[in-house]
C-alpha positions as CSV (number, residue, x, y, z in Angstrom):
1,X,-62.6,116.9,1.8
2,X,-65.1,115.4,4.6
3,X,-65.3,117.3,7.8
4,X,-66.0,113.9,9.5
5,X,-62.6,112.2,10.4
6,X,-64.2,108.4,9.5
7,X,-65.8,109.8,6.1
8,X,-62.0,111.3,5.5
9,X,-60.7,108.1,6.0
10,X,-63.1,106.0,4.4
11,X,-62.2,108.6,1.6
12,X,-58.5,108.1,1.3
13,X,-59.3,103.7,1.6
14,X,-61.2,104.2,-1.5
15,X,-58.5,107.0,-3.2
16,X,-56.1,103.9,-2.1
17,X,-57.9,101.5,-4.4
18,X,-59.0,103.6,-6.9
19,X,-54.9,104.4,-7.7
20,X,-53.3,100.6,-6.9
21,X,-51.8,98.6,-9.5
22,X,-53.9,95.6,-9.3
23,X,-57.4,94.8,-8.9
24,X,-58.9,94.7,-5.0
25,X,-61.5,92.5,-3.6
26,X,-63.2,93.6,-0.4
27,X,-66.0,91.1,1.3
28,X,-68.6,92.5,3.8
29,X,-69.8,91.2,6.5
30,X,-72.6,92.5,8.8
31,X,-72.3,92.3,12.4
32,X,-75.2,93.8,13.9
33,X,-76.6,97.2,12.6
34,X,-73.1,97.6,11.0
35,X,-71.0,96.4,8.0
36,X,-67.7,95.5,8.1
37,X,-64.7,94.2,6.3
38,X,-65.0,90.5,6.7
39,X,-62.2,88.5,9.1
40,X,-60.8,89.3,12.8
41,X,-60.6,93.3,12.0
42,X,-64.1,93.4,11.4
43,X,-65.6,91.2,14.9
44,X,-63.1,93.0,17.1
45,X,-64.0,96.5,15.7
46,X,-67.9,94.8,16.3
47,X,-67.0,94.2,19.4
48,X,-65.3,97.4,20.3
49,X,-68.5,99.2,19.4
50,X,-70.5,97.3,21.4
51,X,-68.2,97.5,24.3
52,X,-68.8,101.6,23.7
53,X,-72.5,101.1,23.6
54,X,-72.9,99.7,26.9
55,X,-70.2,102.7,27.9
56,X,-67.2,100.9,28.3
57,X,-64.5,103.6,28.2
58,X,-61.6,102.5,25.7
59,X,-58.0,104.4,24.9
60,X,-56.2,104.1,22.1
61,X,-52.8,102.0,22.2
62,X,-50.1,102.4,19.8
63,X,-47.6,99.8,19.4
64,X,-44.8,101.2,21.2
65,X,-47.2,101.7,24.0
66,X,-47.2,97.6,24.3
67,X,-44.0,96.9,26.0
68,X,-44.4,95.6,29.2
69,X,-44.0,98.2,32.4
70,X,-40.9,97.8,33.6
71,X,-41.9,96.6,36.8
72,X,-42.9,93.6,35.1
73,X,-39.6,93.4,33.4
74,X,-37.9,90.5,35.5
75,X,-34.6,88.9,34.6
76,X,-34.1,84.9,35.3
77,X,-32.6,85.3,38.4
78,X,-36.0,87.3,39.7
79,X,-38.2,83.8,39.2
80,X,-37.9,80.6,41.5
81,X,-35.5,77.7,41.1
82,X,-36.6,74.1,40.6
83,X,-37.3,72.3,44.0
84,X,-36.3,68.9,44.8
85,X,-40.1,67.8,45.1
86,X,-40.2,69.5,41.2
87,X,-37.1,67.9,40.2
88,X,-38.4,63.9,41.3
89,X,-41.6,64.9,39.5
90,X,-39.7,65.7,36.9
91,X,-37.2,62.9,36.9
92,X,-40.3,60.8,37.2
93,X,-42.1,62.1,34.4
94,X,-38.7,61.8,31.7
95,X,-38.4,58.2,32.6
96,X,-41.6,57.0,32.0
97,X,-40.9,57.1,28.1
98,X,-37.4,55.2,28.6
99,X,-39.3,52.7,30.6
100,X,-42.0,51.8,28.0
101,X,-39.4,50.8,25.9
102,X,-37.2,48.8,27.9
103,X,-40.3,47.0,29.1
104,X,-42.5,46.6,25.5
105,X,-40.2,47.6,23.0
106,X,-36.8,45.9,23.5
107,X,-35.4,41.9,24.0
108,X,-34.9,42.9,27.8
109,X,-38.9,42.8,28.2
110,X,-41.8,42.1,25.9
111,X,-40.7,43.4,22.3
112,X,-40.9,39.8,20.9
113,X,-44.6,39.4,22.1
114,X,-45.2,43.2,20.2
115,X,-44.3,42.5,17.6
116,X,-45.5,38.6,17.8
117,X,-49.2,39.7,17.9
118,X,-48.6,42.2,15.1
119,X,-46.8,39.4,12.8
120,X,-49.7,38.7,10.6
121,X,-49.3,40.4,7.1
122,X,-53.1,41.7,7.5
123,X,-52.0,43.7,10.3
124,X,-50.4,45.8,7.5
125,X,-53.4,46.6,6.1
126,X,-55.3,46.9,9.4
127,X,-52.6,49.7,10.3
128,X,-53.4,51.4,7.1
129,X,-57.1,51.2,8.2
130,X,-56.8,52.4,11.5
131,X,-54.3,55.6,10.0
132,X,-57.2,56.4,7.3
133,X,-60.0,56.3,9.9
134,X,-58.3,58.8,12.5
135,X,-57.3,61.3,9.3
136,X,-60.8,61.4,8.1
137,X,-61.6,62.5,11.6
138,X,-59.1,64.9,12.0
139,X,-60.4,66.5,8.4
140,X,-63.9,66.9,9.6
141,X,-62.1,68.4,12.8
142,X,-61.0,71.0,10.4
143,X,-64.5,71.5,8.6
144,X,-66.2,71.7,11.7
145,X,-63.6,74.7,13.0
146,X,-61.9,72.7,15.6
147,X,-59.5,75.8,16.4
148,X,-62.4,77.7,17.3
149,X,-64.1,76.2,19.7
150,X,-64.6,77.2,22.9
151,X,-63.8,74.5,25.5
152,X,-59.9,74.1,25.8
153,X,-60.7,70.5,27.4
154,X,-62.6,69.0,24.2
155,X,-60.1,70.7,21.5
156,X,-57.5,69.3,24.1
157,X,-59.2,65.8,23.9
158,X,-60.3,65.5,20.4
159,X,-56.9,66.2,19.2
160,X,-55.0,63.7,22.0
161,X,-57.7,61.1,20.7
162,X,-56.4,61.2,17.0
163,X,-52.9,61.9,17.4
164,X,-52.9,58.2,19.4
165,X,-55.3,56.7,17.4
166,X,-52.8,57.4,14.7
167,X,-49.7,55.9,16.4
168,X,-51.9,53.4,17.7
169,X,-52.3,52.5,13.5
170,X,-48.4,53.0,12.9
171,X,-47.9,50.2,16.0
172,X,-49.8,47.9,14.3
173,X,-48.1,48.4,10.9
174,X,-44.8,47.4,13.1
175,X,-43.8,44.6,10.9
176,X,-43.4,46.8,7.9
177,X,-42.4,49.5,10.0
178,X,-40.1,47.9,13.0
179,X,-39.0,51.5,14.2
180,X,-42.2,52.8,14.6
181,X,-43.1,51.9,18.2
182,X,-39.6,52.9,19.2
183,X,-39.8,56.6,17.9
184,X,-43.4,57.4,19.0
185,X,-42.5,56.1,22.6
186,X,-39.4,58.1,22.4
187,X,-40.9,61.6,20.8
188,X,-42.9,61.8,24.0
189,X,-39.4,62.8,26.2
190,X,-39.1,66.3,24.6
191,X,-43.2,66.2,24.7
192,X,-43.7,65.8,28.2
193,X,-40.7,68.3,29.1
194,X,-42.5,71.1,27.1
195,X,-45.7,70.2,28.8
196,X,-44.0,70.7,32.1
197,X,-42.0,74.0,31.4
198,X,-46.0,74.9,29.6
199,X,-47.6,74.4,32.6
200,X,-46.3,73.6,36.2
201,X,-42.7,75.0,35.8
202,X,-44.0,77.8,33.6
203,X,-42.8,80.2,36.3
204,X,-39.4,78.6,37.1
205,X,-36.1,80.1,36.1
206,X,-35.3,79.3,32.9
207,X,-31.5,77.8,33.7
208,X,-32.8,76.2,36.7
209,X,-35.3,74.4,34.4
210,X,-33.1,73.2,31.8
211,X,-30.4,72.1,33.9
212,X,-32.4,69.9,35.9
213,X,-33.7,68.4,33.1
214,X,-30.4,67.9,31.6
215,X,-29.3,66.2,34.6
216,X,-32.7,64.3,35.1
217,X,-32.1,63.1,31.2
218,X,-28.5,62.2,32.0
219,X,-29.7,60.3,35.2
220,X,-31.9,58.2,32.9
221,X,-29.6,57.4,30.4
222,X,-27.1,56.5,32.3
223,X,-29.1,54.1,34.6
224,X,-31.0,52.8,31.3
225,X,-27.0,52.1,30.1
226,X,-26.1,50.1,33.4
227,X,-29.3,47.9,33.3
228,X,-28.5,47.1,30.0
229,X,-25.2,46.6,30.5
230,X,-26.0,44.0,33.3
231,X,-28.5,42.5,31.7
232,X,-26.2,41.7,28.7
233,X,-23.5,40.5,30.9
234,X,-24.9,38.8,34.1
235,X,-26.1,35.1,33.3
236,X,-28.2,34.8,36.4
237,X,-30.7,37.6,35.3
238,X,-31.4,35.7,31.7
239,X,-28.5,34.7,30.4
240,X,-26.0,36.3,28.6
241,X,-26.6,38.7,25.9
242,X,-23.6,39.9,24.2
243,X,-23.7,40.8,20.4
244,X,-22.0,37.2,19.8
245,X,-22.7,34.0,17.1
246,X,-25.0,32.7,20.6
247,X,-27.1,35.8,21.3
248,X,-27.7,35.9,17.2
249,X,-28.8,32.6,17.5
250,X,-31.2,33.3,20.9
251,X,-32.9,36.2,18.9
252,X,-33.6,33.8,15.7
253,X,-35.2,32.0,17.8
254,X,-37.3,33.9,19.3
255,X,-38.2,35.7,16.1
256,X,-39.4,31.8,14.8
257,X,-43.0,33.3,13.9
258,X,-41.8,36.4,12.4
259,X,-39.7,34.3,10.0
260,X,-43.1,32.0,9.7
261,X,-45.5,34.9,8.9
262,X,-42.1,36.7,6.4
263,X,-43.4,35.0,3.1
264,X,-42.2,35.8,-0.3
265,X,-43.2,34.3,-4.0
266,X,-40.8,31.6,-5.2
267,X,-41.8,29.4,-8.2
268,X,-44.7,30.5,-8.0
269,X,-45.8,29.6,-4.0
270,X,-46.1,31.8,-1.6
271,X,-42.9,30.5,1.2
272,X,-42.4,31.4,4.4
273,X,-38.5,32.7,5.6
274,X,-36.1,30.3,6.8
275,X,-33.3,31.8,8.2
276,X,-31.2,29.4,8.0
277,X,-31.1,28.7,4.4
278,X,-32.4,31.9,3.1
279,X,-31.0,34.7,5.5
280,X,-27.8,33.4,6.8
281,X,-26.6,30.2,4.0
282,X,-28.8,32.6,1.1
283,X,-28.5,29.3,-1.0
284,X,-29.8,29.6,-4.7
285,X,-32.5,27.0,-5.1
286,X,-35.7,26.4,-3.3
287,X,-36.3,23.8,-1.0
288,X,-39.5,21.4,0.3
289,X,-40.1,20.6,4.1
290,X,-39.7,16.9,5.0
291,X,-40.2,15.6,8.3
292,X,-39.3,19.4,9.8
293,X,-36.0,19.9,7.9
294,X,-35.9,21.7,4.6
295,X,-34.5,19.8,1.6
296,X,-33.2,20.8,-1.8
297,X,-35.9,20.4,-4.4
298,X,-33.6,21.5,-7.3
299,X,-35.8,24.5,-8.6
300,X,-33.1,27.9,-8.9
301,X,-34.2,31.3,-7.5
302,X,-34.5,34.3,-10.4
303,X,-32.3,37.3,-9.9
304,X,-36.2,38.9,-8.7
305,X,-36.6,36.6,-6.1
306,X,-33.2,36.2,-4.5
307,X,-33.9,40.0,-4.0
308,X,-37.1,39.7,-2.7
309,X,-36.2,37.1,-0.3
310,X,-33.2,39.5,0.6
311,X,-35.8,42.1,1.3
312,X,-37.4,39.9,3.4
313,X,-34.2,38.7,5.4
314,X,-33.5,42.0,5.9
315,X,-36.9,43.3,7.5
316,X,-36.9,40.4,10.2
317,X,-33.4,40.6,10.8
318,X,-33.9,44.1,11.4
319,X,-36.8,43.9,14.0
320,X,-34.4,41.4,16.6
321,X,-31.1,43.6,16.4
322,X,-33.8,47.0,16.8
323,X,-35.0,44.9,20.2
324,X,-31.4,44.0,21.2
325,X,-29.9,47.3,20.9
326,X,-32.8,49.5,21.6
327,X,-32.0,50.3,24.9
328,X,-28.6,51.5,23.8
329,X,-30.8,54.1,21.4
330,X,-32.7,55.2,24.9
331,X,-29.3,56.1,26.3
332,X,-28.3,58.2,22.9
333,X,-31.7,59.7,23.4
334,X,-31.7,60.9,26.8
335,X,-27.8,61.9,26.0
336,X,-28.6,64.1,23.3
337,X,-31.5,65.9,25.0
338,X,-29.3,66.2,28.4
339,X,-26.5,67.9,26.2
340,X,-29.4,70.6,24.6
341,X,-30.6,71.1,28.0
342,X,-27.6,72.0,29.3
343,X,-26.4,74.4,26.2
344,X,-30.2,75.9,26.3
345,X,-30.1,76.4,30.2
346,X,-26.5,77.7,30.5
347,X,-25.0,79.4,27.3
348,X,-28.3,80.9,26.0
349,X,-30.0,82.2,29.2
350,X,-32.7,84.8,28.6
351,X,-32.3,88.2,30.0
352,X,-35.2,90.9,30.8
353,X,-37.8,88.7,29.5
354,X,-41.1,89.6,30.4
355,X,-43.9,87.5,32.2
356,X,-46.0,87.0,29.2
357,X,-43.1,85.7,27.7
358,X,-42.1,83.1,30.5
359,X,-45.1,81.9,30.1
């Protein structure tokens, strides 16, 4: 055997190999004078070298040795409690979400005019362009080793500039798609509260964090609920807007160029949707437009395009109750996070965690 402990070990590697069931393949990498197994064992054991060199002094670590000291073992009572400045910051913060959608994504404010500018059936394929363009540039991200490089604030920026330009697409595909703005305005609650627990409240008791932003969730839900509520039932704000035969009829009309731009094949034409006869009567022949009224013109719809023009019913349709009642799905929203919030910061509170680990 080698006198030299590294030959004796370099020895036994090779004795390892020689006697394992199934074939082994090593790549070698140089990193300076010295060759080395190729990946993250090999640049830190460069590294560690070089730190010798230039007469760092280094001790070796086993694993048990990396538990924290137990002075820095603190429990969740040892760390601060939210403040009231902290919790309005937060409160502020989990209601901007809510708010976008009350004010561009629901009948209350201007979802009609969303999804108005989106109505043309190109927008489909502009949304698919937009979607396409963003992934090719988040694949030559991963070419060019976006992970590894070294300023947090362009990996931080290249990546935010993507991820939107990729819900900017799935907006524009809204037609096909009527849920999509709702869902990307609403995944940014649970976003934005695990930027702030991240970052500013980082060191802030657990339980104090997670009840606050149960009750700061609760808050918005709740007041979301009662300006709804209001505006459904007090007809000096804009009417009222109960789910009734009238407010059906409102929203119909105000959907008038999404039915326009909704066009199916029939008898070989491309038609637009009426609601009228094709939604709400679903009358089995076609019809001709004189003077502004539609009149029967005696051709029958196939079995094919009675469902087609169902289709189509159905995807408008479903874009004025989604604005009607999307401020009910805010409430359920904020409801549902307030209830984890309060489970996570009550019944599962973290004891003897360690700094690194609030962190």
């Amino acid at each position: 055997g080698a006198s030299n402990p590294v030959i004796a070990g370099c020895e036994e590697l090779v004795q390892e190999m020689r006697e394992g069931p199934e074939r082994c393949h090593l790549h070698l990498q140089k990193f300076g004078p010295r060759w080395h197994l190729e990946g993250i064992t090999g640049e830190c054991l460069d590294m560690i070298h070089s730190a010798a060199e230039f007469g760092m002094h280094l001790e070796k670590v086993m694993p048990a040795q990396l538990r924290a000291p137990d002075d820095e073992i603190i429990s969740d009572s040892d760390l601060k409690k939210l403040s009231r400045s902290q919790f309005i910051m937060t409160l502020f913060f989990v209601a901007i979400p809510s708010a976008m959608v009350l004010a561009c994504v629901s009948a209350m404010g201007l979802g009609f005019d969303l999804f108005d500018a989106f109505a043309a059936s190109s927008m489909n394929m502009i949304g698919n362009g937009i979607i396409f363009v963003f992934f090719i540039i988040l694949v030559g991200m991963y070419i060019v080793d976006w992970h590894k490089w070294e300023s947090k604030l362009q990996r931080g920026v290249t990546m935010v500039v993507v991820l939107y330009g990729m819900c900017l697409g799935g907006v524009v595909k809204c037609r096909m798609y009527p849920q999509a703005p709702l869902v990307i305005i609403l995944f940014h609650i649970p976003v934005v509260i695990g930027i702030l627990r991240a970052t500013a409240f980082h060191m802030v008791s657990r339980s104090s964090f997670y009840r606050s932003v149960s009750l700061a969730t609760c808050i918005v839900g709740v007041t979301v609920l009662t300006v709804w509520l209001a505006w459904m039932n007090i007809g000096a704000w804009d009417g009222i807007w109960r789910y009734d035969s009238d407010t059906k009829a409102a929203l119909v009309a105000r959907s008038s160029l999404l039915y326009q731009e909704t066009r199916f094949d029939v008898n070989g034409r491309m038609r637009s949707i009426d609601f009228y006869w094709d939604c709400k009567a679903k009358k089995d022949t076609d019809f001709d437009m004189v003077f502004g009224a539609p009149v029967d013109n005696g051709y029958e719809l196939t079995i094919a395009e009675k469902k087609d023009r169902a289709a189509k019913c159905g995807q408008v349709n479903l874009i004025w109750f989604l604005l009607w009642i999307s401020p009910f799905i805010v409430f359920l929203t904020n409801t549902v996070i307030a209830v984890f919030c309060a489970i996570n910061g009550t019944l599962m509170q973290a004891v003897d965690t360690s700094r690194a680990e609030k962190a």
